[in-house]
N, C-alpha and C positions, 0 to 999 in steps of 0.2 A: 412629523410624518413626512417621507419624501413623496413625489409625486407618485410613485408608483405602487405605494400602500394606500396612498389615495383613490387609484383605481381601483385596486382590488377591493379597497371597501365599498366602494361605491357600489360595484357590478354585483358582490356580494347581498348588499343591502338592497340591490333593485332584483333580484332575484327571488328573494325572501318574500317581495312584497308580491312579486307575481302568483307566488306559490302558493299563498294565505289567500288571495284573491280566489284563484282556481279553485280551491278547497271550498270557501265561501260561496263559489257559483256549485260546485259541485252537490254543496251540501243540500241551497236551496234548490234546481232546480233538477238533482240527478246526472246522470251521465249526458254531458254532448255527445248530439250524431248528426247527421245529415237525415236529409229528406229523403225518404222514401219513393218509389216511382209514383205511389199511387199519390202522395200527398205533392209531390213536384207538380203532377200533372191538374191539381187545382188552383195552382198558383199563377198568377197572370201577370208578366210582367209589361208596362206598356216600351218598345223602343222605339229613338229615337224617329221622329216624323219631316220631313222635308217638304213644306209647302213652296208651289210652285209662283215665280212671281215674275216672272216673263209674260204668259199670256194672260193677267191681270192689269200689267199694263198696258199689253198692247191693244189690249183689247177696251180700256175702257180711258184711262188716266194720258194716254198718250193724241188720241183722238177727241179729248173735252175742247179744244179750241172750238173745232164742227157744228157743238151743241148749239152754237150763238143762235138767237131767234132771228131770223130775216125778217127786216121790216121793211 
């Protein structure tokens, strides 16, 4: 085989396997679709959060030297 009956079987064969696949989700689980508005809008997704760590230090880890007890 030259290299480029090599591809085509390949893409071929990875084609095939896609398509058996799909049928196989199709079979079990009916037709894909997207979410509906009503069902979107029960869905909660959390994003990305950014805690602040400037006034953490300065307020508390930058000032510990202070703490010392006077004797």
């Amino acid at each position: 085989m030259t290299m480029q009956e090599v591809c085509e079987y390949k893409e071929r064969t990875r084609r095939a396997k896609c398509n058996a696949h799909l049928e196989l989700v199709r079979l079990q689980y009916g037709e894909i679709r997207g979410f509906t508005a009503k069902e979107s809008s029960k869905v909660f997704t959390k994003g990305k959060s950014v805690f602040r760590k400037v006034k953490t230090h300065s307020f508390t880890r930058l000032w510990n030297h202070n703490n010392v007890p006077i004797e």
